[in-house]
Backbone as JSON Lines, residues from 0, in Angstrom:
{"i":0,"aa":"X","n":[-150.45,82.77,-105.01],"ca":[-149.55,83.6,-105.78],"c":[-148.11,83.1,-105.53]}
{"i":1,"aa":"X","n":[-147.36,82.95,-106.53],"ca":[-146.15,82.99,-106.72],"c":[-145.03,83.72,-105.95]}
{"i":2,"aa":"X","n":[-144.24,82.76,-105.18],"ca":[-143.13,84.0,-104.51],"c":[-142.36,84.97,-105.45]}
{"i":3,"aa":"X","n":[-142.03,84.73,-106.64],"ca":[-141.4,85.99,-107.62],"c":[-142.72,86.8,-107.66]}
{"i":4,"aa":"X","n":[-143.53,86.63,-107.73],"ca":[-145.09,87.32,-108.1],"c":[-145.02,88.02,-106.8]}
{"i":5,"aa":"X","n":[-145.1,87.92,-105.91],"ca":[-145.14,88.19,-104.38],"c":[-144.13,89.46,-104.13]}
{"i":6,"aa":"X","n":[-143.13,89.3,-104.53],"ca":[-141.7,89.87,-104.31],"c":[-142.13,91.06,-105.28]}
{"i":7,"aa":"X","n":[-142.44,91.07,-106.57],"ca":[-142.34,91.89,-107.62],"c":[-143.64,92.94,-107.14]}
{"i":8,"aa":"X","n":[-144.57,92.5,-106.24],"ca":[-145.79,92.92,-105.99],"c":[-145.57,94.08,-105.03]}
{"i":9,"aa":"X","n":[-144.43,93.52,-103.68],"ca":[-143.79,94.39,-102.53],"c":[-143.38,95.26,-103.45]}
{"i":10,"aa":"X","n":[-142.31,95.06,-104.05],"ca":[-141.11,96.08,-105.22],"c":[-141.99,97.29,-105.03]}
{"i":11,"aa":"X","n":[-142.86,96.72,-106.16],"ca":[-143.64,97.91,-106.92],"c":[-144.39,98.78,-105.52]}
{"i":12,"aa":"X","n":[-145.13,98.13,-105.2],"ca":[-145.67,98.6,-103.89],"c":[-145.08,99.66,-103.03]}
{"i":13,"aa":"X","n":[-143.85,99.28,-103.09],"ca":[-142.98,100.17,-101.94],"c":[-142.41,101.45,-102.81]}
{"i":14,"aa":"X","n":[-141.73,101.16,-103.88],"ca":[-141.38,102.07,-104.47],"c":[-142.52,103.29,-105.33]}
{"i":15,"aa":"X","n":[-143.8,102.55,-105.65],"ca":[-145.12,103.91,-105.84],"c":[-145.61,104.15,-104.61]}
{"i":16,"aa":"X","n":[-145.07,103.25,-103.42],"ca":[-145.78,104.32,-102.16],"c":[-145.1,105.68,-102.16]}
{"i":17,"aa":"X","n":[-143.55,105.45,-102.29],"ca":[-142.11,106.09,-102.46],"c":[-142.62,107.52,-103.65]}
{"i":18,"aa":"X","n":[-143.29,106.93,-104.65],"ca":[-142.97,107.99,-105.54],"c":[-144.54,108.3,-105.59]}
{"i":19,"aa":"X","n":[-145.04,108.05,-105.26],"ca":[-146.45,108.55,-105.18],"c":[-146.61,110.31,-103.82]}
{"i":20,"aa":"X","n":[-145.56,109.57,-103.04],"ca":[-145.93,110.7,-101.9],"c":[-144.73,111.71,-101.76]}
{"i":21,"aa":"X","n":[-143.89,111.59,-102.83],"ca":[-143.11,112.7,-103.17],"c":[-143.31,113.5,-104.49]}
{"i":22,"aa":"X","n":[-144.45,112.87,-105.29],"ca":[-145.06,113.39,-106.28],"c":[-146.06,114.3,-105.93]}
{"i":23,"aa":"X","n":[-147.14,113.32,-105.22],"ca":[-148.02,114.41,-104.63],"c":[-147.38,115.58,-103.4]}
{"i":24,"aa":"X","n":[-146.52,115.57,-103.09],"ca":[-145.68,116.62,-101.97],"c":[-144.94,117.56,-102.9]}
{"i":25,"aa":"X","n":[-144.39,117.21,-103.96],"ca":[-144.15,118.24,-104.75],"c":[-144.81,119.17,-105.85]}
{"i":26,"aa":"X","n":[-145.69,117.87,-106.63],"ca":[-146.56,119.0,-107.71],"c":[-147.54,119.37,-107.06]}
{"i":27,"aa":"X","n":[-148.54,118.47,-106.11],"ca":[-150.04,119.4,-105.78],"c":[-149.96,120.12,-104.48]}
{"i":28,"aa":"X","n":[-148.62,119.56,-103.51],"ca":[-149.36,120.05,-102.27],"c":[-150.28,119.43,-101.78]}
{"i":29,"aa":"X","n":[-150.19,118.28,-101.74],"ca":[-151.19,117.47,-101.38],"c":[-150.82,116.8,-99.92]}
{"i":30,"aa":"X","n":[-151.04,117.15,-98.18],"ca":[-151.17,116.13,-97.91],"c":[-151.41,114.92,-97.77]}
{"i":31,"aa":"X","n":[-150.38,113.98,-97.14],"ca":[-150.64,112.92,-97.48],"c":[-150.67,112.28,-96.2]}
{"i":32,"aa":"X","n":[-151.63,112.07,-95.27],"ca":[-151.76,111.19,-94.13],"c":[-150.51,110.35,-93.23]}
{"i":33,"aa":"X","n":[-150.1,110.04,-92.39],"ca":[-148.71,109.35,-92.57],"c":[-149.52,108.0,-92.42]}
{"i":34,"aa":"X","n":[-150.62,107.75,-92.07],"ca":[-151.27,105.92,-92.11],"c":[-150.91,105.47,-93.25]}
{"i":35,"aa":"X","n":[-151.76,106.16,-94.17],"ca":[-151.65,105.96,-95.73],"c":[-150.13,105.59,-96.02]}
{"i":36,"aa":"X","n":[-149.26,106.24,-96.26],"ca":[-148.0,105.77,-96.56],"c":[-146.89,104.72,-95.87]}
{"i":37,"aa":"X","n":[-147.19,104.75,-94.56],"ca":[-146.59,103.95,-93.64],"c":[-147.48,102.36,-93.8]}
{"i":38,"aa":"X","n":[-148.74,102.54,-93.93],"ca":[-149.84,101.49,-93.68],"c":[-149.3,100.64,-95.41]}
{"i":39,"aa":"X","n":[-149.42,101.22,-96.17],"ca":[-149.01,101.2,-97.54],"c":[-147.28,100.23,-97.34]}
{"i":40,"aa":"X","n":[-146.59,100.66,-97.08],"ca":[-145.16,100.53,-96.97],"c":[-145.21,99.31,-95.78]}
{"i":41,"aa":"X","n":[-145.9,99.05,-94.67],"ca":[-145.94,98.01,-93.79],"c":[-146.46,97.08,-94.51]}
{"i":42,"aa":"X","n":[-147.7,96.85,-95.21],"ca":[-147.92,96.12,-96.45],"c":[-147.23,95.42,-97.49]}
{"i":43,"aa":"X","n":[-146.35,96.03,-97.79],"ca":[-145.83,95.76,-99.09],"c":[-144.37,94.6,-98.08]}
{"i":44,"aa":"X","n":[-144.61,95.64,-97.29],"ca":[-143.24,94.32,-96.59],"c":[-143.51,93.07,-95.8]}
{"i":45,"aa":"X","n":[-144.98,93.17,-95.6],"ca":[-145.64,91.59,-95.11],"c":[-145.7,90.81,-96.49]}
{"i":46,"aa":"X","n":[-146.01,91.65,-97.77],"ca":[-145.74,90.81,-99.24],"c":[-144.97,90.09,-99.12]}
{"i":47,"aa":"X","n":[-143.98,91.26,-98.74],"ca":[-142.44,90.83,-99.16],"c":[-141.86,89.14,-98.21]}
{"i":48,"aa":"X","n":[-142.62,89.67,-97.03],"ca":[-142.13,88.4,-96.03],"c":[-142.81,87.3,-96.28]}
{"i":49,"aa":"X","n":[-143.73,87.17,-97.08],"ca":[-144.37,86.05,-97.47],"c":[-143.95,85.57,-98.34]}
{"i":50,"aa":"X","n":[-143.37,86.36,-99.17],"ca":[-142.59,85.89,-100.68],"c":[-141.31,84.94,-100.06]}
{"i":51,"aa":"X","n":[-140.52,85.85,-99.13],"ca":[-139.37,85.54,-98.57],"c":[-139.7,83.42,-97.66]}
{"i":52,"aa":"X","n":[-140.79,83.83,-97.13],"ca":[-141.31,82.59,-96.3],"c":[-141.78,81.5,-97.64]}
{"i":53,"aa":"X","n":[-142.2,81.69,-98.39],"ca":[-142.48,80.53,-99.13],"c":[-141.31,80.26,-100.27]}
{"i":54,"aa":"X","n":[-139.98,81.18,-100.81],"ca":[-138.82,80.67,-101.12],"c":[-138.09,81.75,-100.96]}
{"i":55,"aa":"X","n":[-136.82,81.54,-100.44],"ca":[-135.94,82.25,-100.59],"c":[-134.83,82.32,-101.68]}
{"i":56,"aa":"X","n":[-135.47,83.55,-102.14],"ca":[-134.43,83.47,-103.87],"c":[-133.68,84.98,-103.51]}
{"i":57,"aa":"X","n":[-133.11,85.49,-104.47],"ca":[-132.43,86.59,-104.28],"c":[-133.27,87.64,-104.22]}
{"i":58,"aa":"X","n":[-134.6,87.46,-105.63],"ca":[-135.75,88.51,-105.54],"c":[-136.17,89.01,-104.03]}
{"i":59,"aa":"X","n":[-136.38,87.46,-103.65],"ca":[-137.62,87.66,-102.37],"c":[-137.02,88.36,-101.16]}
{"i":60,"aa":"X","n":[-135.25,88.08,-101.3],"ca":[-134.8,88.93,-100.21],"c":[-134.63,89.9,-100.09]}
{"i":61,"aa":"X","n":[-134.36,90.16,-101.61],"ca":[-134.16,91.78,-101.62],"c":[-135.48,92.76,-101.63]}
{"i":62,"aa":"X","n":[-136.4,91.75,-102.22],"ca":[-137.63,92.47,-101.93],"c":[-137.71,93.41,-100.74]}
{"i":63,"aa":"X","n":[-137.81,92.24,-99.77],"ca":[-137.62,92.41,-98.58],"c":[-136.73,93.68,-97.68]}
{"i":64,"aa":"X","n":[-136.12,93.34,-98.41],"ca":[-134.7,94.16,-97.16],"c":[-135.55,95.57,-98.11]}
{"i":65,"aa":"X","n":[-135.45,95.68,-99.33],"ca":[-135.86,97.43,-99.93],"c":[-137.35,97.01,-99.06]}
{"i":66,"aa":"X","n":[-138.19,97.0,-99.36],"ca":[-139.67,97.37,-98.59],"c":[-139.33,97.66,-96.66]}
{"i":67,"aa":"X","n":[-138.42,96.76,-96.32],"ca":[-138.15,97.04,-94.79],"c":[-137.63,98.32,-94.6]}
{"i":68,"aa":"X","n":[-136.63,98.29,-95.32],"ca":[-135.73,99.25,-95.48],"c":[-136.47,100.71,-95.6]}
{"i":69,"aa":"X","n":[-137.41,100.62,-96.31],"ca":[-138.35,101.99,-96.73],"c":[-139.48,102.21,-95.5]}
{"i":70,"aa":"X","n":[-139.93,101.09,-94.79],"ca":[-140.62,101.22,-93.96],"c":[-139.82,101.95,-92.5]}
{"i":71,"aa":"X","n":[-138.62,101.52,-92.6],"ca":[-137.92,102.19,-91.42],"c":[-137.56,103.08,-91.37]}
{"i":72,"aa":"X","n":[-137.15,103.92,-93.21],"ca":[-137.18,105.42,-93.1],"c":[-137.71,106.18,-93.58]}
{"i":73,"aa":"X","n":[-138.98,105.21,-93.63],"ca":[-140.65,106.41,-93.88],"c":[-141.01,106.97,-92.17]}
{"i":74,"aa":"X","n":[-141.02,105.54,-90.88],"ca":[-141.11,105.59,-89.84],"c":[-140.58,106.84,-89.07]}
{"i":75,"aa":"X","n":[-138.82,106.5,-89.6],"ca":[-138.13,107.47,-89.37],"c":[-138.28,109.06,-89.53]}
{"i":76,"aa":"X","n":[-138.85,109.1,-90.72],"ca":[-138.87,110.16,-91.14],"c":[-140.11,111.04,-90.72]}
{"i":77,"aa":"X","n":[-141.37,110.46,-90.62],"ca":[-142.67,110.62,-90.16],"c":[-142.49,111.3,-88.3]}
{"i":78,"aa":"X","n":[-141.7,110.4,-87.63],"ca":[-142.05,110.34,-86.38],"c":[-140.78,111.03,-85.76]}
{"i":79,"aa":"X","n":[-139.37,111.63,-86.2],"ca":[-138.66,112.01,-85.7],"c":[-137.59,113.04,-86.77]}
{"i":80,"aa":"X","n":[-138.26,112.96,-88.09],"ca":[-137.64,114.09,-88.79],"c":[-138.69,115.23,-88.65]}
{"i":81,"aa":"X","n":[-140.07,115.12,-88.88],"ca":[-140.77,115.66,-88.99],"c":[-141.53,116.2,-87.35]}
{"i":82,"aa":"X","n":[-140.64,115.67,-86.58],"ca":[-141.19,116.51,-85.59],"c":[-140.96,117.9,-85.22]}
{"i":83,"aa":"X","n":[-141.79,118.58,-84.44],"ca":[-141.67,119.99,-84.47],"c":[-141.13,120.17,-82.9]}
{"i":84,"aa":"X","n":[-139.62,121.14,-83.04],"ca":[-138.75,121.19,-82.01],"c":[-139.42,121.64,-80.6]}
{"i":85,"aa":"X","n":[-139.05,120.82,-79.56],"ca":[-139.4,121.75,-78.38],"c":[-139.04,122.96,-78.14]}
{"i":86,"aa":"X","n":[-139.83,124.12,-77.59],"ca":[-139.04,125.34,-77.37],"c":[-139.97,126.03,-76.05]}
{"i":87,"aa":"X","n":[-139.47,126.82,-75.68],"ca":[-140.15,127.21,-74.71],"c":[-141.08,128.59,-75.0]}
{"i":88,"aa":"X","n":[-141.84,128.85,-74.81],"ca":[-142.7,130.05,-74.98],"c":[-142.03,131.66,-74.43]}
{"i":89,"aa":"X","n":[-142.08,132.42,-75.55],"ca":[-141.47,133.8,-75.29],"c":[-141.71,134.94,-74.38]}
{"i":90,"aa":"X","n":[-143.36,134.5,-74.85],"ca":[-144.63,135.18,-73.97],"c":[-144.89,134.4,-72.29]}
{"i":91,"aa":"X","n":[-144.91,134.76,-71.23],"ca":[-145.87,134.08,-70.06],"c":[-147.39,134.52,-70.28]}
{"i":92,"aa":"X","n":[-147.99,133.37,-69.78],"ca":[-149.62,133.95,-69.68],"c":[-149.53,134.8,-68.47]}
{"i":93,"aa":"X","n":[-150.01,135.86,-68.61],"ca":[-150.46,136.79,-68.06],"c":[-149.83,138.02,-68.32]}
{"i":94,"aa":"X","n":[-148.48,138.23,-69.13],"ca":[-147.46,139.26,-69.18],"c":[-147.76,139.84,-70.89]}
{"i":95,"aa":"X","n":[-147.77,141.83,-70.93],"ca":[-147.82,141.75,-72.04],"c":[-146.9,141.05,-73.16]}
{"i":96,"aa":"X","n":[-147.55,141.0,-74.64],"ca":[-146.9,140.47,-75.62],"c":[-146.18,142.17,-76.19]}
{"i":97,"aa":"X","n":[-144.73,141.86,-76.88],"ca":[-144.31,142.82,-76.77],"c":[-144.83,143.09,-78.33]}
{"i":98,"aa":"X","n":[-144.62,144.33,-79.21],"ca":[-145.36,144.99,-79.66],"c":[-144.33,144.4,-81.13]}
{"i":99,"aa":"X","n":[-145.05,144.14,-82.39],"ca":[-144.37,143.37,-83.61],"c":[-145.31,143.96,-84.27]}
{"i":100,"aa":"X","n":[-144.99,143.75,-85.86],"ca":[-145.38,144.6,-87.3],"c":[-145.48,143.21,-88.23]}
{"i":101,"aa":"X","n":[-146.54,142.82,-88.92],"ca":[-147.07,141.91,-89.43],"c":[-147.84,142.81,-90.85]}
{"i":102,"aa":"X","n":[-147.8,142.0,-91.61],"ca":[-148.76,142.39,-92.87],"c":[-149.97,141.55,-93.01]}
{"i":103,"aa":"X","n":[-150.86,142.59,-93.9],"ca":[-152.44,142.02,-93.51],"c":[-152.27,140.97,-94.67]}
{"i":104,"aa":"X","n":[-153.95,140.67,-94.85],"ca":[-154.16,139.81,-96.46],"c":[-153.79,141.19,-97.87]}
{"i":105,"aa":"X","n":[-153.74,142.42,-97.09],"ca":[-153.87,143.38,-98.47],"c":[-152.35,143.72,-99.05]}
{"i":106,"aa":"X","n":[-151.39,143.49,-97.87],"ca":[-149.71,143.48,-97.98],"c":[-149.82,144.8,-97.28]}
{"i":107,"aa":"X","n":[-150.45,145.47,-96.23],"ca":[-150.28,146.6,-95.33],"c":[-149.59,146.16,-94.06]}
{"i":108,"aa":"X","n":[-148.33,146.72,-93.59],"ca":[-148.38,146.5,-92.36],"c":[-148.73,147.05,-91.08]}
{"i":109,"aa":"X","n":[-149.16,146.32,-90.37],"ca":[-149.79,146.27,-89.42],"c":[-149.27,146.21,-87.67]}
{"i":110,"aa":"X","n":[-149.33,146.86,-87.08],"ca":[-148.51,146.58,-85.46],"c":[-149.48,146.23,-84.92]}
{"i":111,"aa":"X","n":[-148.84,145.57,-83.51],"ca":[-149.66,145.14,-82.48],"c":[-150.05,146.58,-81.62]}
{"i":112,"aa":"X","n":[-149.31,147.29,-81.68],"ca":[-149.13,148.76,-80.55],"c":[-150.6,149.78,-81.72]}
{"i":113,"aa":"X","n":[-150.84,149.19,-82.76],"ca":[-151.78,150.13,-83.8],"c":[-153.28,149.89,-82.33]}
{"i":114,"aa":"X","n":[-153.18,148.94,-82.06],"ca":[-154.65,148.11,-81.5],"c":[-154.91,148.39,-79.89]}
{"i":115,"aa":"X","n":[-153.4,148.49,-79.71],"ca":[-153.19,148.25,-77.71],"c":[-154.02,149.2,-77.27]}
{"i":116,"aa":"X","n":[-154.86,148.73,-76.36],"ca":[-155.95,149.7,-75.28],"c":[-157.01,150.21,-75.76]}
{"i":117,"aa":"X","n":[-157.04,149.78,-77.83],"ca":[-157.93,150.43,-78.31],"c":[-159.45,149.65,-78.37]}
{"i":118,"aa":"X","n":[-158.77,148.37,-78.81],"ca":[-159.42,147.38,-79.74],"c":[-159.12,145.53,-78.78]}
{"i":119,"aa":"X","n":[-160.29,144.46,-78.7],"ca":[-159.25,143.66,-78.27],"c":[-158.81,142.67,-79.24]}
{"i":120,"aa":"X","n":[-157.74,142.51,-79.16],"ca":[-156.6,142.06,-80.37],"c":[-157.36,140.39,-79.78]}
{"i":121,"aa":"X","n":[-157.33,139.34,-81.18],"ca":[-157.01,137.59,-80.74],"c":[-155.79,138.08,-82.1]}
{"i":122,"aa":"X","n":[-154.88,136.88,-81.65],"ca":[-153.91,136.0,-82.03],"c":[-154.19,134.79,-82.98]}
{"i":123,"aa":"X","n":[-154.04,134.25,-84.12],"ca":[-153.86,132.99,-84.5],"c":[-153.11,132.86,-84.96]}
{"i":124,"aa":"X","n":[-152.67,131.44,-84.7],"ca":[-151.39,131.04,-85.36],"c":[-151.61,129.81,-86.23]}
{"i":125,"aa":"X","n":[-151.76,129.75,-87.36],"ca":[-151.93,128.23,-88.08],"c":[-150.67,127.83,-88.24]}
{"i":126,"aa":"X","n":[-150.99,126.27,-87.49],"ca":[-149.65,126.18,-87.93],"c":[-149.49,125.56,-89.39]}
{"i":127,"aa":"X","n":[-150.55,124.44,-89.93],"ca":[-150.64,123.88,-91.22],"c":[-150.75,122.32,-90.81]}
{"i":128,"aa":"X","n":[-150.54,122.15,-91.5],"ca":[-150.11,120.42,-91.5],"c":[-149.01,119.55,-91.77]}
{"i":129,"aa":"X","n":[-148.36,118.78,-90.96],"ca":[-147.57,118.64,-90.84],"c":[-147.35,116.97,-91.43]}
């Protein structure tokens, strides 16, 4: 394959990884793996460096620098925007939890103090996916 062929191949590559996973994040709700998009985007920029290694034209560099460029703030974004903050826990194990008002699946609300000493309460917390 052709280094313009090569270059045009990264382009596209990087930019429907780009709009593929802000499409599916906005209309379906669709997670999207971070392999998949990162693995996708590391790809397109080994294209790119091959394009770049067999001629260097303006395409092949710029190929390049946009596919790098996207790989470093997909990376970025995956591994240090999207992380979830340290914090410390409110509750100790072993100490009661203090008493809060939550709504069910029916929209009733509900206390923790409705249950205390009666019933034994579990906790879940989903967090989702991240």
């Amino acid at each position: 394959m052709s280094a313009p062929k090569l270059a045009a191949a990264a382009l596209a590559l990087s930019l429907g990884t780009v709009g593929a996973y802000a499409g599916l994040i906005a209309a379906l709700s669709f997670p999207l793996p971070p392999a998949w998009y990162l693995g996708a985007l590391g790809f397109a920029a080994a294209l790119a460096l091959a394009a770049v290694w067999r001629a260097r034209r303006w395409l092949t560099v710029s190929a390049f620098a946009v596919s790098a460029l996207l790989l470093v703030a997909a990376g970025l974004f995956n591994f240090v925007a999207m992380r979830v903050p340290e914090s410390r826990p409110l509750v100790a194990v072993g100490q009661p939890v203090p008493d809060f008002t939550l709504t069910d699946a029916a929209g009733r609300p509900v206390s923790l103090s409705d249950y205390r000493g009666k019933k034994p309460v579990v906790l879940v917390f989903y967090r989702g996916y991240w």
